[in-house]
C-alpha angles and dihedrals in degrees: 000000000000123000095233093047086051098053083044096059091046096049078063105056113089105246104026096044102133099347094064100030110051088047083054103049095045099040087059090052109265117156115273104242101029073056100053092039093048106039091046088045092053092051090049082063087063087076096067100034091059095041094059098040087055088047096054128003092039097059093050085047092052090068081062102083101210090051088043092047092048098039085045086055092046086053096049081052093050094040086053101046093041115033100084087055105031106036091044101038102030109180096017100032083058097049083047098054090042100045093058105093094217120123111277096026114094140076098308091056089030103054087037079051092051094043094049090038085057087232114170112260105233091052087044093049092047091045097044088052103050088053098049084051099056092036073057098049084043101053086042087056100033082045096050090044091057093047094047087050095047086055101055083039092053 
């Protein structure tokens, strides 16, 4: 499979998103900048998947009591993690909280933050956007300083 699909696909997965698809992009030998534009465009995507996922599937699963108990739990999780951010701070405490490449901050946290926050979408697309375009611009960076690094060490 190509370097760049791969980083693409992995730009998609919740967890992983950018932090897991730029490094592997690169690392298998993708151009720098096609990497960084389509794997932060693919996480973008995440946005509207998630949005209509949450606007119609999810309210059919919420009738099915295991599925309505876990994702209750996830949102408690969410609410706990992002409310101090994202409900103080709205549009820029959401590009904040989506912008830092840690587990449990990107597009996937962000855009389920702004739905249960009831942000407008517009502002929560925009916000979740800019974040995952400069998480992008930070894992690039954090990715070519380690491999400058690996290859002083080695």
């Amino acid at each position: 499979m190509d370097a760049l699909i791969k980083g693409i696909l992995w730009s998609l997965l919740p967890i992983s998103e950018l932090r897991g698809g730029i490094p592997i992009a690169l690392g298998n030998g993708s151009n720098l900048f096609l990497t960084y534009f389509a794997c932060v465009f693919a996480n973008i995507l995440v946005f509207p998947m998630v949005f209509l996922f949450l606007n119609t599937a999810h309210i059919v699963l919420m009738k099915i009591d295991i599925y309505k108990n876990t994702f209750n739990r996830f949102l408690k999780n969410v609410h706990r993690k992002t409310h101090k951010k994202v409900e103080k701070y709205g549009f820029i405490g959401l590009t904040l909280f989506v912008m830092i490449p840690l587990p449990i901050t990107g597009a996937y946290t962000g855009t389920v933050a702004a739905w249960l926050f009831g942000m407008k979408k517009t502002n929560a697309f925009l916000a979740v956007s800019l974040g995952v375009a400069v998480a992008g611009i930070i894992v690039t960076m954090a990715y070519l300083t380690g491999a400058e690094i690996l290859k002083w060490v080695i």
